[in-house]
mmCIF file of the N, C-alpha and C atoms, coordinates in Angstrom:
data_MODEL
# 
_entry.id   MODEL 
# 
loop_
_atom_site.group_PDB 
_atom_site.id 
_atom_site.type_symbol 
_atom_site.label_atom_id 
_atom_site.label_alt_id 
_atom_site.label_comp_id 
_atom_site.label_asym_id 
_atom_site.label_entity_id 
_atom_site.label_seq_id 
_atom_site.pdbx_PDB_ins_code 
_atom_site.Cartn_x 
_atom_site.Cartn_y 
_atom_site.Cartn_z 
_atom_site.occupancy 
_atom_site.B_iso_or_equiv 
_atom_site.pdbx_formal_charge 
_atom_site.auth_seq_id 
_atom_site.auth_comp_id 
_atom_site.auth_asym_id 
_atom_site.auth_atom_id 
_atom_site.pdbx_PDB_model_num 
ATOM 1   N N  . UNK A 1 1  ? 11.584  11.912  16.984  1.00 0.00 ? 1  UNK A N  1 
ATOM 2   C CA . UNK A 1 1  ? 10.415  12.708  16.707  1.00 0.00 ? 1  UNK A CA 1 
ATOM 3   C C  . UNK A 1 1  ? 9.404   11.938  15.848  1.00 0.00 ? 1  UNK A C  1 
ATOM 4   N N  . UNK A 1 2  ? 10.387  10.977  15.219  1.00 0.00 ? 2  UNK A N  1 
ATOM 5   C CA . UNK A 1 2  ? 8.898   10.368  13.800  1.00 0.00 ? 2  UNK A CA 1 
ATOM 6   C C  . UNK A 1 2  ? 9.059   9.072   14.069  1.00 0.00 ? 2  UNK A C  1 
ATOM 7   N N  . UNK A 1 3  ? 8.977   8.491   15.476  1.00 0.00 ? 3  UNK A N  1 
ATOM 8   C CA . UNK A 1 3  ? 9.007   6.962   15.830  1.00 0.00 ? 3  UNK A CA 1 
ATOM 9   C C  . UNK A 1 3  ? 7.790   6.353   15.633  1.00 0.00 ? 3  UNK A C  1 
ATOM 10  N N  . UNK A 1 4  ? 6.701   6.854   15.331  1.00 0.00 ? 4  UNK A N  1 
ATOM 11  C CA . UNK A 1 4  ? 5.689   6.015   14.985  1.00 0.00 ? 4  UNK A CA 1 
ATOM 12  C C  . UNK A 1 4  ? 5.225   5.843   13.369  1.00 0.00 ? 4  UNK A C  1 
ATOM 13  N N  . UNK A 1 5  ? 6.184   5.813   12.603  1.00 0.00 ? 5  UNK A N  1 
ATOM 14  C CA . UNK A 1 5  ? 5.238   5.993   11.482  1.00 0.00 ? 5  UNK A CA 1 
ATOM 15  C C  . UNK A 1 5  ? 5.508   4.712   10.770  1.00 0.00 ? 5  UNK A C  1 
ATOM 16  N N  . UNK A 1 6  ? 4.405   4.180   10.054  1.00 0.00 ? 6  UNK A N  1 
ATOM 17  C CA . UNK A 1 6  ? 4.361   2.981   9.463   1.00 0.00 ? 6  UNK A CA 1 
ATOM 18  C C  . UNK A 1 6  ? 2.987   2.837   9.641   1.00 0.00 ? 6  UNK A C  1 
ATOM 19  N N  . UNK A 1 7  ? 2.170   1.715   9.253   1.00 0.00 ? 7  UNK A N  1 
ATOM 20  C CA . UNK A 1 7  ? 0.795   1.356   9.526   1.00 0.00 ? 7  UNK A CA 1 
ATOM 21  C C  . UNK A 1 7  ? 0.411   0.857   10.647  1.00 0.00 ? 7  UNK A C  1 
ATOM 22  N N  . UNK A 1 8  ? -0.770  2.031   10.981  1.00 0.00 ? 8  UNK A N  1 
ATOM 23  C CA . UNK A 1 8  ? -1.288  1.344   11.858  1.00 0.00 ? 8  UNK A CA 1 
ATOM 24  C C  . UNK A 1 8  ? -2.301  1.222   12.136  1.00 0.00 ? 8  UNK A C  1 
ATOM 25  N N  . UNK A 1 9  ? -3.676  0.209   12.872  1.00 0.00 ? 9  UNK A N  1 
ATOM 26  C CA . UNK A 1 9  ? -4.668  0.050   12.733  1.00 0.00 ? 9  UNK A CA 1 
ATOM 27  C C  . UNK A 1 9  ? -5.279  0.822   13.841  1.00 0.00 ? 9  UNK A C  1 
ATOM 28  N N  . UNK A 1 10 ? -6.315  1.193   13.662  1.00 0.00 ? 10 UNK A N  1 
ATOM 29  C CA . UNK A 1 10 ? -6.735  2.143   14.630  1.00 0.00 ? 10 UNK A CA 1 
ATOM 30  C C  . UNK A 1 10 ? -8.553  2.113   14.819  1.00 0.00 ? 10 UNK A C  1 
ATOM 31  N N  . UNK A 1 11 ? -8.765  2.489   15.729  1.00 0.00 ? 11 UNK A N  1 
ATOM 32  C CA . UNK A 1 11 ? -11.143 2.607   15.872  1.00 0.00 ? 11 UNK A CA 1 
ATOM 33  C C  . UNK A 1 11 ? -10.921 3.829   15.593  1.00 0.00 ? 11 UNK A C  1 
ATOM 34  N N  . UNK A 1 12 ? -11.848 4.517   14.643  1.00 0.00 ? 12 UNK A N  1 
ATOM 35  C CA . UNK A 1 12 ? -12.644 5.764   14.568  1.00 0.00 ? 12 UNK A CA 1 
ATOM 36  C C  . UNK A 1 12 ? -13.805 5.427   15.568  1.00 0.00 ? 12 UNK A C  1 
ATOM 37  N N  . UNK A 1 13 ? -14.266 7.002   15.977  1.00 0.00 ? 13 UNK A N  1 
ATOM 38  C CA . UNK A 1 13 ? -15.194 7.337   15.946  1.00 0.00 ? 13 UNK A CA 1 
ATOM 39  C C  . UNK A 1 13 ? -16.599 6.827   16.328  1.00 0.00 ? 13 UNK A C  1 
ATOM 40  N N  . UNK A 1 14 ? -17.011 6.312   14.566  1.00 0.00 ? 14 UNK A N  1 
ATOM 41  C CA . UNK A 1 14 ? -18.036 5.343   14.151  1.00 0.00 ? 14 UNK A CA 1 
ATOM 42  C C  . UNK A 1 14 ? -17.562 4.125   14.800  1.00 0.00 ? 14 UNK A C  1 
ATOM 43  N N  . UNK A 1 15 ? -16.543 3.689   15.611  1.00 0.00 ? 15 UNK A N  1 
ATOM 44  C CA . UNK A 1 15 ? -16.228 2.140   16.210  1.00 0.00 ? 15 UNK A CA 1 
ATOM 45  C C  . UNK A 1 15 ? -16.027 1.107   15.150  1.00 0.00 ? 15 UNK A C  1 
ATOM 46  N N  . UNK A 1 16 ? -15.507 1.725   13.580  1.00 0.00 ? 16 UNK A N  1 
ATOM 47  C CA . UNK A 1 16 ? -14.753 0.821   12.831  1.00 0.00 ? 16 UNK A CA 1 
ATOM 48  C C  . UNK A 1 16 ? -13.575 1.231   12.812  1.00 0.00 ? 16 UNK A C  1 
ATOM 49  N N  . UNK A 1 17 ? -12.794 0.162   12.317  1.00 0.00 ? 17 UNK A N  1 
ATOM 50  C CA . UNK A 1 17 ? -11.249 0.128   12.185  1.00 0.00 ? 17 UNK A CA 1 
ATOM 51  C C  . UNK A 1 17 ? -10.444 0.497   10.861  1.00 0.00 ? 17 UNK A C  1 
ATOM 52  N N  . UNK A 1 18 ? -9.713  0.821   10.738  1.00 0.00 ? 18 UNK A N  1 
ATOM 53  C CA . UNK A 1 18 ? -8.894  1.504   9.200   1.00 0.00 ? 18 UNK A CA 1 
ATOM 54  C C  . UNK A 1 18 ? -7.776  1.510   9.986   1.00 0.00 ? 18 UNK A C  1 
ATOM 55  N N  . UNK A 1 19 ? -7.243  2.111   8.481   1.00 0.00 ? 19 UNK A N  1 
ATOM 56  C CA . UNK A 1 19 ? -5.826  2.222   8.878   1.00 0.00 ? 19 UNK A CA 1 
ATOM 57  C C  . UNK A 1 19 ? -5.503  3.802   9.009   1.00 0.00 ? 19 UNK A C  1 
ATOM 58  N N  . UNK A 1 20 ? -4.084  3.780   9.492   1.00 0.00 ? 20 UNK A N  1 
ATOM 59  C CA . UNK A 1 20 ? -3.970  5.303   9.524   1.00 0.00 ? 20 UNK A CA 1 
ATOM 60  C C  . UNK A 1 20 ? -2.373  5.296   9.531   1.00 0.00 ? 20 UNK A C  1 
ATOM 61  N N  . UNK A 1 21 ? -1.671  6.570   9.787   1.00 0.00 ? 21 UNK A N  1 
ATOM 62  C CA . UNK A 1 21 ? -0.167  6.745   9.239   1.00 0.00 ? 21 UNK A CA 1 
ATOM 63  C C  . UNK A 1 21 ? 0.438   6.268   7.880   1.00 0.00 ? 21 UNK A C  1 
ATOM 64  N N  . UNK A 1 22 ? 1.727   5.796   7.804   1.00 0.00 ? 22 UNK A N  1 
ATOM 65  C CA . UNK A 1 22 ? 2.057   5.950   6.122   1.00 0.00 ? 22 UNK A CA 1 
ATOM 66  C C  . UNK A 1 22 ? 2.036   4.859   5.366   1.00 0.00 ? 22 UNK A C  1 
ATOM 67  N N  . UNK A 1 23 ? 0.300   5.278   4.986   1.00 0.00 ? 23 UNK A N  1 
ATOM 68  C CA . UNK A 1 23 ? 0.128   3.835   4.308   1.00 0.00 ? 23 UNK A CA 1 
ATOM 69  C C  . UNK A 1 23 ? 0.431   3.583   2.641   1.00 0.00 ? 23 UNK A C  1 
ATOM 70  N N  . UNK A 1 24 ? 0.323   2.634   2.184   1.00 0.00 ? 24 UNK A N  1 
ATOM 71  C CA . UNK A 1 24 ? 0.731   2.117   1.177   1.00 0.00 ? 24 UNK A CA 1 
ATOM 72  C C  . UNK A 1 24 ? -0.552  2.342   -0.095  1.00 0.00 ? 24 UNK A C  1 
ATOM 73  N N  . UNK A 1 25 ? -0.078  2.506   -1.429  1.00 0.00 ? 25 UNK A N  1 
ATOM 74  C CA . UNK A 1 25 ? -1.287  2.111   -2.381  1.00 0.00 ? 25 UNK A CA 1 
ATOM 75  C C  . UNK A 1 25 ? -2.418  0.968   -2.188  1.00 0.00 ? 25 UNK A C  1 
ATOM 76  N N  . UNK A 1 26 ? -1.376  -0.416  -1.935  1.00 0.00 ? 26 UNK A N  1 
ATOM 77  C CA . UNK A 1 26 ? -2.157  -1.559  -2.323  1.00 0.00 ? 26 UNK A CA 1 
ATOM 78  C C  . UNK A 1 26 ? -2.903  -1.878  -1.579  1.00 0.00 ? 26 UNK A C  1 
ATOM 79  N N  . UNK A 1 27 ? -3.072  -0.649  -0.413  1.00 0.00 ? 27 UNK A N  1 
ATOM 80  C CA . UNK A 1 27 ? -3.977  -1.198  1.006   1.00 0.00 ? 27 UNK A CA 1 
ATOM 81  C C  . UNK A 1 27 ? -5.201  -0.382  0.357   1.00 0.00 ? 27 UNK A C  1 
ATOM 82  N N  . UNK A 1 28 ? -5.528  0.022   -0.423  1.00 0.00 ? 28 UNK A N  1 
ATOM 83  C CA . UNK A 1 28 ? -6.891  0.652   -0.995  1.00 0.00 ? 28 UNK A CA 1 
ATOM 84  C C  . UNK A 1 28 ? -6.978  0.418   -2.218  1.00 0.00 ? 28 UNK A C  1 
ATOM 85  N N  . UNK A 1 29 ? -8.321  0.974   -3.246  1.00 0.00 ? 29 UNK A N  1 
ATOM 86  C CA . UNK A 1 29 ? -8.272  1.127   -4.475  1.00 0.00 ? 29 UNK A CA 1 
ATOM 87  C C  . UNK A 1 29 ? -8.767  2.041   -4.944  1.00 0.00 ? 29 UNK A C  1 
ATOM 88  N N  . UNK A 1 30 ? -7.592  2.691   -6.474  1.00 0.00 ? 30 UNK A N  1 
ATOM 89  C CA . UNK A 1 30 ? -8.195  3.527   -7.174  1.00 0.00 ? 30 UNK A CA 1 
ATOM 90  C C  . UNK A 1 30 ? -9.375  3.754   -7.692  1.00 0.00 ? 30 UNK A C  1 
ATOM 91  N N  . UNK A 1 31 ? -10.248 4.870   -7.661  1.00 0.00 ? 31 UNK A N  1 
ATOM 92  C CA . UNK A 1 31 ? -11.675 4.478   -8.181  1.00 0.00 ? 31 UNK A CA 1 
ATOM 93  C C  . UNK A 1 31 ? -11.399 6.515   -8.707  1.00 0.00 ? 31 UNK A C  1 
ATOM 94  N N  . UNK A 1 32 ? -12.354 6.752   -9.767  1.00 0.00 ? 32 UNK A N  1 
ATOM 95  C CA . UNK A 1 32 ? -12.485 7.816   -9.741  1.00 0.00 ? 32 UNK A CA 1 
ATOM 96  C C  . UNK A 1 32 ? -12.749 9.106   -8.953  1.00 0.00 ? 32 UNK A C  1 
ATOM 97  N N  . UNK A 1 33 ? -11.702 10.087  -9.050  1.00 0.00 ? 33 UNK A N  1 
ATOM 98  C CA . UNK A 1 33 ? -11.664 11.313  -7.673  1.00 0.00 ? 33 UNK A CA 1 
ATOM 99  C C  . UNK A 1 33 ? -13.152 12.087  -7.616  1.00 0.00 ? 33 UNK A C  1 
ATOM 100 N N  . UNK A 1 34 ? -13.518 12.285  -6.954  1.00 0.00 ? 34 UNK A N  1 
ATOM 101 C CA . UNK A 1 34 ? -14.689 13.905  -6.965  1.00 0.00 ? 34 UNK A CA 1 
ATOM 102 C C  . UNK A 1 34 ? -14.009 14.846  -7.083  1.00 0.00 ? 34 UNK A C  1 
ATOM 103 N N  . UNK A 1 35 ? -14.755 15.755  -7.691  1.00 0.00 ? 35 UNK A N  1 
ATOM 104 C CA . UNK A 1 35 ? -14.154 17.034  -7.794  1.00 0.00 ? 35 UNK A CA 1 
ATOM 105 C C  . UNK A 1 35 ? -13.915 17.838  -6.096  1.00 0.00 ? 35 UNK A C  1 
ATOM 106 N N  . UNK A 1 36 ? -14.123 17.162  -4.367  1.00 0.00 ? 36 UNK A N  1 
ATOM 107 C CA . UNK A 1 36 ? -14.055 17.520  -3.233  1.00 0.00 ? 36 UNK A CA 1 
ATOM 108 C C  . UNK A 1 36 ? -12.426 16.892  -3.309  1.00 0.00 ? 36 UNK A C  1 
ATOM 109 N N  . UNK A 1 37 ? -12.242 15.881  -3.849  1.00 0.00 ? 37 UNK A N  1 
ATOM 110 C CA . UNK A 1 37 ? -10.944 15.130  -4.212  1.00 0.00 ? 37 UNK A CA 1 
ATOM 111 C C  . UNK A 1 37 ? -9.966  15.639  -4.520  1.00 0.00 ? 37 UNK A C  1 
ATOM 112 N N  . UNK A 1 38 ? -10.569 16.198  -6.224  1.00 0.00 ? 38 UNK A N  1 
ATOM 113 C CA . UNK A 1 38 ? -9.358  17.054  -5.906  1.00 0.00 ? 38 UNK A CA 1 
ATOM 114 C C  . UNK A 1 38 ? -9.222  18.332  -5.442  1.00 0.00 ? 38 UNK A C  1 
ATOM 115 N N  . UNK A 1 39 ? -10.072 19.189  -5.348  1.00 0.00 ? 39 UNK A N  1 
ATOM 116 C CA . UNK A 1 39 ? -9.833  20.238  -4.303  1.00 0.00 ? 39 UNK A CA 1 
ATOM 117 C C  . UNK A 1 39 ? -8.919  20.057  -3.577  1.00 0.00 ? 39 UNK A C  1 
ATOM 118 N N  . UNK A 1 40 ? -8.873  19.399  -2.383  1.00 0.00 ? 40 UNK A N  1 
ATOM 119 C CA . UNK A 1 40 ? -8.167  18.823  -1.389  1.00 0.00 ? 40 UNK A CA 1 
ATOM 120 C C  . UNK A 1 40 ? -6.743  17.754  -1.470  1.00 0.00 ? 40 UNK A C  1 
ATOM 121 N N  . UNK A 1 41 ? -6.533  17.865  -2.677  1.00 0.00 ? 41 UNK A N  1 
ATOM 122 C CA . UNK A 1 41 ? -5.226  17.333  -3.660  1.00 0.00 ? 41 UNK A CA 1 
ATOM 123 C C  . UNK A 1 41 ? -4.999  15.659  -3.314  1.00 0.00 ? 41 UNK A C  1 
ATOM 124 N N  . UNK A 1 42 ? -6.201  15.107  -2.979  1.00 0.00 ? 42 UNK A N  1 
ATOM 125 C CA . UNK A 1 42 ? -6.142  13.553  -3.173  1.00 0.00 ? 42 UNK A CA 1 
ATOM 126 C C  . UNK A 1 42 ? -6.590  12.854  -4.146  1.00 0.00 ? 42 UNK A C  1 
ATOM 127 N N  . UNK A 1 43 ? -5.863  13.487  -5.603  1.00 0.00 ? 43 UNK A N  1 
ATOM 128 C CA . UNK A 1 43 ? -6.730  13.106  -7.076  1.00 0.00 ? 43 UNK A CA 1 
ATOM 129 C C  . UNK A 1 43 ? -4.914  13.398  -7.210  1.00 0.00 ? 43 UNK A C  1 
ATOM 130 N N  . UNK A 1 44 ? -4.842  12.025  -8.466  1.00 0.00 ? 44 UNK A N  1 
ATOM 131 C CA . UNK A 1 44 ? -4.020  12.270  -9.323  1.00 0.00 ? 44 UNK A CA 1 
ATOM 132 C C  . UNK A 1 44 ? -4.348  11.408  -10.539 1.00 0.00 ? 44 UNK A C  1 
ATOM 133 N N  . UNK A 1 45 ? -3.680  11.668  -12.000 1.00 0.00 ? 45 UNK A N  1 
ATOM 134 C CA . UNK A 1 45 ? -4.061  11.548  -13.206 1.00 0.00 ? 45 UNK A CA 1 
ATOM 135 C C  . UNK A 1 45 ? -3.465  9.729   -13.307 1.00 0.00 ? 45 UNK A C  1 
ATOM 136 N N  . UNK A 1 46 ? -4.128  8.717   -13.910 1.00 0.00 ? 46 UNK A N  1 
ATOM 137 C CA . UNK A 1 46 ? -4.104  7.421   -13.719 1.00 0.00 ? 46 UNK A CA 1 
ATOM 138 C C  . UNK A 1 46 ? -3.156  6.933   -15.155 1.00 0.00 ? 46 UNK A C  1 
ATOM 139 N N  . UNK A 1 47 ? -2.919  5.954   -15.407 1.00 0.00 ? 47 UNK A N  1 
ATOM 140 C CA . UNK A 1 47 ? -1.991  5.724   -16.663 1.00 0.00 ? 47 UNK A CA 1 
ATOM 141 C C  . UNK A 1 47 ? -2.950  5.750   -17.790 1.00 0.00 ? 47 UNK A C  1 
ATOM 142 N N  . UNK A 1 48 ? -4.254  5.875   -17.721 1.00 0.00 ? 48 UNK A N  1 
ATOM 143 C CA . UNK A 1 48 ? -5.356  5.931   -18.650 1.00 0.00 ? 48 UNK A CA 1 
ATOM 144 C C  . UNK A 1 48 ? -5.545  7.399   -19.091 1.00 0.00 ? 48 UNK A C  1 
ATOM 145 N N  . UNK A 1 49 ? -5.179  8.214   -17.597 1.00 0.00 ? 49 UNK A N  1 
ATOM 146 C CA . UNK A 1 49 ? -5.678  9.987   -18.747 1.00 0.00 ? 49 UNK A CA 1 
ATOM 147 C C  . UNK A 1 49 ? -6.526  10.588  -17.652 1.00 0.00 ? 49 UNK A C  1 
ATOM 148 N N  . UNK A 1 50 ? -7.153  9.661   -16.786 1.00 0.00 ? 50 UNK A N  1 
ATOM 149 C CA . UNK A 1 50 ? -8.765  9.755   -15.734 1.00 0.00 ? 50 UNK A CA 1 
ATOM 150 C C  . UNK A 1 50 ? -7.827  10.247  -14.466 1.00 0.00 ? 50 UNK A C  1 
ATOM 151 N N  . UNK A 1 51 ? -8.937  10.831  -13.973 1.00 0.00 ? 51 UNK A N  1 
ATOM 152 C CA . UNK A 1 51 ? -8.284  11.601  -12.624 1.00 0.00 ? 51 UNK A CA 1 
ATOM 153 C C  . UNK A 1 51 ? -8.602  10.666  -11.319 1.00 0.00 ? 51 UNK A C  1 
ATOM 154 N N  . UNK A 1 52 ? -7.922  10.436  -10.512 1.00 0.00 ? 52 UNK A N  1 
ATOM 155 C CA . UNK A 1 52 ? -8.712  8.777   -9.459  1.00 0.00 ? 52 UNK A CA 1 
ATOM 156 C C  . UNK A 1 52 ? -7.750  9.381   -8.724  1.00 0.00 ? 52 UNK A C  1 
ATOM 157 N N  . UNK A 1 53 ? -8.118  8.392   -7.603  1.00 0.00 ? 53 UNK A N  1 
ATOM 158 C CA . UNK A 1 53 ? -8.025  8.893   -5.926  1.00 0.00 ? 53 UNK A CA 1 
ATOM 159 C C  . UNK A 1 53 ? -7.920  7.253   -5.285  1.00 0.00 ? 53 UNK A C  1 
ATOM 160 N N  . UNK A 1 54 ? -7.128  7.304   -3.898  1.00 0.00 ? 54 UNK A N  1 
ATOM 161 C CA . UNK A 1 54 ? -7.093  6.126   -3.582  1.00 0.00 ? 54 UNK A CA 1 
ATOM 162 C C  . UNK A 1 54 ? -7.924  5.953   -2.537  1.00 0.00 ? 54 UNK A C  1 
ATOM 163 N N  . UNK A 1 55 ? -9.478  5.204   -2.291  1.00 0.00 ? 55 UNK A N  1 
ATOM 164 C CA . UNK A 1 55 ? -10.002 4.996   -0.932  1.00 0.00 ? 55 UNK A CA 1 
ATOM 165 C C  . UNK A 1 55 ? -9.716  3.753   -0.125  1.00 0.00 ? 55 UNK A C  1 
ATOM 166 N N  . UNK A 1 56 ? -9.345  3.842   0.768   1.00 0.00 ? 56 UNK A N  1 
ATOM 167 C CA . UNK A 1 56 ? -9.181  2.926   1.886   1.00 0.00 ? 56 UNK A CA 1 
ATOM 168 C C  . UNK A 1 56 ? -10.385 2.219   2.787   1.00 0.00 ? 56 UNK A C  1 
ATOM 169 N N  . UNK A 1 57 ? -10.606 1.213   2.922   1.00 0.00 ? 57 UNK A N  1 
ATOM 170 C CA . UNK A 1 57 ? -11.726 0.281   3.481   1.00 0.00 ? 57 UNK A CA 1 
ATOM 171 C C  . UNK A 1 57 ? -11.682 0.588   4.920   1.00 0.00 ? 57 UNK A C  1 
ATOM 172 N N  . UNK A 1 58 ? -12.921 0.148   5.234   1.00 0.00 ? 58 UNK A N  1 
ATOM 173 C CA . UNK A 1 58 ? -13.361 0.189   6.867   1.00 0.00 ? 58 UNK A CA 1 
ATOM 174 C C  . UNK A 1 58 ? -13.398 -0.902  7.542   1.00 0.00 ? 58 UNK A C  1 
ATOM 175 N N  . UNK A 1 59 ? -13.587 -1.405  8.648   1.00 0.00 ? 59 UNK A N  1 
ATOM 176 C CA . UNK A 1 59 ? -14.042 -2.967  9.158   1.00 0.00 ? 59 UNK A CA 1 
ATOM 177 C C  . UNK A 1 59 ? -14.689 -2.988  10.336  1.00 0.00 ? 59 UNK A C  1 
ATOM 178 N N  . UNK A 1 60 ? -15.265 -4.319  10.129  1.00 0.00 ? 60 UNK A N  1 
ATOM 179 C CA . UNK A 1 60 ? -15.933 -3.981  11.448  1.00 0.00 ? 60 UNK A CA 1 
ATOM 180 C C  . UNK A 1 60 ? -14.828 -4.552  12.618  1.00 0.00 ? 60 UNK A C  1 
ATOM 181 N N  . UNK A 1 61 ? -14.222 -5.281  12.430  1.00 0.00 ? 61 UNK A N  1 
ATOM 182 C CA . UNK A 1 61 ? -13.549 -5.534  13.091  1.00 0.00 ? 61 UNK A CA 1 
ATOM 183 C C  . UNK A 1 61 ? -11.786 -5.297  13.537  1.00 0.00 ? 61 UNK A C  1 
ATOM 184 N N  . UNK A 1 62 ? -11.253 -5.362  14.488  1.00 0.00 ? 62 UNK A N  1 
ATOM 185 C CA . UNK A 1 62 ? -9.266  -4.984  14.428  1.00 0.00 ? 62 UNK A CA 1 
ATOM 186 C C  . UNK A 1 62 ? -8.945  -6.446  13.545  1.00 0.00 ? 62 UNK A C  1 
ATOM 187 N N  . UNK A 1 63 ? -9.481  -7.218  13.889  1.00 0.00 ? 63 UNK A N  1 
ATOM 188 C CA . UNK A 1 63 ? -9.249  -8.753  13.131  1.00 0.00 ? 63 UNK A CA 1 
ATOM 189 C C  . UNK A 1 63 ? -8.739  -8.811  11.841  1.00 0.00 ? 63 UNK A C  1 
ATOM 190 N N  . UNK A 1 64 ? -10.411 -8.363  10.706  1.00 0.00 ? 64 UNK A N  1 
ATOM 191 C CA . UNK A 1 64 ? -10.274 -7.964  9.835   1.00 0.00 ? 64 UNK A CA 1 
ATOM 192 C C  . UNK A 1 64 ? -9.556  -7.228  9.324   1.00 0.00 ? 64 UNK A C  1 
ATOM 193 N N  . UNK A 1 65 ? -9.279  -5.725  9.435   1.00 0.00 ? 65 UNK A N  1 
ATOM 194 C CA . UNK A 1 65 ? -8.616  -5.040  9.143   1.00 0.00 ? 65 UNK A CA 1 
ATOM 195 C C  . UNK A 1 65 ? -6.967  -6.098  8.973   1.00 0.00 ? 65 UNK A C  1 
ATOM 196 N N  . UNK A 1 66 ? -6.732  -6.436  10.417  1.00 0.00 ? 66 UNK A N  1 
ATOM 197 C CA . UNK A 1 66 ? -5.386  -7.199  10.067  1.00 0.00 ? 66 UNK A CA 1 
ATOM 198 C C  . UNK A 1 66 ? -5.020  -7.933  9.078   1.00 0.00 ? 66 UNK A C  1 
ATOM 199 N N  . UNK A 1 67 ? -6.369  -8.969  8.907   1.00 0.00 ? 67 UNK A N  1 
ATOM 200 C CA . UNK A 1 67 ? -6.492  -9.890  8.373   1.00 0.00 ? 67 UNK A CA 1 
ATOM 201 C C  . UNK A 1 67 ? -6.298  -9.314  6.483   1.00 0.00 ? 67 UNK A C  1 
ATOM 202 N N  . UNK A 1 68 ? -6.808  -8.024  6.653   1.00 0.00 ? 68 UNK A N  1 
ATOM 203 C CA . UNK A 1 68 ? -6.581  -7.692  4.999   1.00 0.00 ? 68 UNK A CA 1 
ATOM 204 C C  . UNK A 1 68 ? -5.403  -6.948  4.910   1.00 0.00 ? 68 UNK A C  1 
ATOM 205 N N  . UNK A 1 69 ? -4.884  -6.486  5.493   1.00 0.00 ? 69 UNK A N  1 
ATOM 206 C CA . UNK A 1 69 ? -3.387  -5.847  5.983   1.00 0.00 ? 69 UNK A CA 1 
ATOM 207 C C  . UNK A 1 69 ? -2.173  -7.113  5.175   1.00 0.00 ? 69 UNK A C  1 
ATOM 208 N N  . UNK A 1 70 ? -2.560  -8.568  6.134   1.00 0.00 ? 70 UNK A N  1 
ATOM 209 C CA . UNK A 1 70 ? -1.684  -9.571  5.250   1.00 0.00 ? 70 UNK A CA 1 
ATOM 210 C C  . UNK A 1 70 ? -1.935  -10.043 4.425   1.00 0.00 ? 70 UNK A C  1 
ATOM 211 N N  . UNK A 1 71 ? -3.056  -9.895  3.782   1.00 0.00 ? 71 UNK A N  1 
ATOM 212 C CA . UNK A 1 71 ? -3.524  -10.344 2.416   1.00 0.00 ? 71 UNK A CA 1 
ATOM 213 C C  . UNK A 1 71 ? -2.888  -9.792  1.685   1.00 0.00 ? 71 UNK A C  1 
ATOM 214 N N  . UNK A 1 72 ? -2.578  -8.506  2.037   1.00 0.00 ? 72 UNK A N  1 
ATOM 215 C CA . UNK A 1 72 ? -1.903  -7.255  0.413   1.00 0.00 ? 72 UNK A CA 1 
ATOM 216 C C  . UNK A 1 72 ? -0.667  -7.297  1.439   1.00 0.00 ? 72 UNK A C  1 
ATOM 217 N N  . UNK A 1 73 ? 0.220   -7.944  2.023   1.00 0.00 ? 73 UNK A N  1 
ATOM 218 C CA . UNK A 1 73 ? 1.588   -7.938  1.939   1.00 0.00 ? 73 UNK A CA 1 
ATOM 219 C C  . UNK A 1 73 ? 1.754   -7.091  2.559   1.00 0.00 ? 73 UNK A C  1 
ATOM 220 N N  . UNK A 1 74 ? 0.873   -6.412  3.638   1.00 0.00 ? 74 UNK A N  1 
ATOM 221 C CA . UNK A 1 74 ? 1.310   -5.358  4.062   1.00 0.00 ? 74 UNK A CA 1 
ATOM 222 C C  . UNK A 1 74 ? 1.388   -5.455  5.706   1.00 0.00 ? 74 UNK A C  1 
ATOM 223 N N  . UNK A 1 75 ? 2.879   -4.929  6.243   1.00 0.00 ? 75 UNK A N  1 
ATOM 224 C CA . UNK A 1 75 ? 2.938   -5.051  7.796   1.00 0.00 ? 75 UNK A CA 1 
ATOM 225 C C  . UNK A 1 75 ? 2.594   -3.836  8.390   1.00 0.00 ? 75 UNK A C  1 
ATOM 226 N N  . UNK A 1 76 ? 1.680   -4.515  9.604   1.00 0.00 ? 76 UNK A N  1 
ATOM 227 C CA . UNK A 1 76 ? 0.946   -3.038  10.835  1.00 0.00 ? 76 UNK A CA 1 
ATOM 228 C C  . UNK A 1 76 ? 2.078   -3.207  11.484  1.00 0.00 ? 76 UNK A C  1 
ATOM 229 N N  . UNK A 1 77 ? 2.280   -2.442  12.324  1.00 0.00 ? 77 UNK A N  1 
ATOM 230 C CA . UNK A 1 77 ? 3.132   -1.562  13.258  1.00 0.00 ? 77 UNK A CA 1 
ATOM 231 C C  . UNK A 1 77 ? 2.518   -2.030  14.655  1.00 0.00 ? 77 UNK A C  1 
ATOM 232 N N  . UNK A 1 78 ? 0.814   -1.913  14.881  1.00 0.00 ? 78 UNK A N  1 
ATOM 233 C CA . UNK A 1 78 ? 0.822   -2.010  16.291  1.00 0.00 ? 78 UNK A CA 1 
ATOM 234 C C  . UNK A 1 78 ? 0.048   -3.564  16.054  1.00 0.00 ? 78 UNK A C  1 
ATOM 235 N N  . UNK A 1 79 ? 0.177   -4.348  15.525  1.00 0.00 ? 79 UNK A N  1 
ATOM 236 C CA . UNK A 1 79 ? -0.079  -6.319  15.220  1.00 0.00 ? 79 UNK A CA 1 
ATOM 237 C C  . UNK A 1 79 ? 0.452   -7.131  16.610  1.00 0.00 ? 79 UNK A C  1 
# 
């Protein structure tokens, strides 16, 4: 039932690439949550006290995306 899960790179939409399924921290960075953030419970409290959220990058390319995938140590699924 849950044979696909791990990272994987994918086109939105807009015809950029991200990632999607169960991705990791180090594939984004913490930056401070909006209050739409946490509404929607993608805010948690940071080792500082501050409330932050993790956003994930776009690309223009599947390349890229890969290409920063192995930069942060991290393996795609469909590579």
């Amino acid at each position: 039932m849950f044979g696909n899960l791990g990272v994987h790179v994918h086109r939105f939409p807009s015809g950029r690439f991200g990632f999607v399924g169960t991705l990791p921290a180090s594939l984004g960075d913490a930056v401070l949550a909006t209050r739409n953030d946490v509404m929607a419970g993608r805010a948690f409290r940071g080792g500082d006290g501050r409330i932050m959220t993790i956003k994930f990058p776009t690309f223009k390319t599947e390349r890229a995306a890969l290409a920063f995938a192995r930069a942060r140590v991290v393996e795609v699924s469909n590579a």
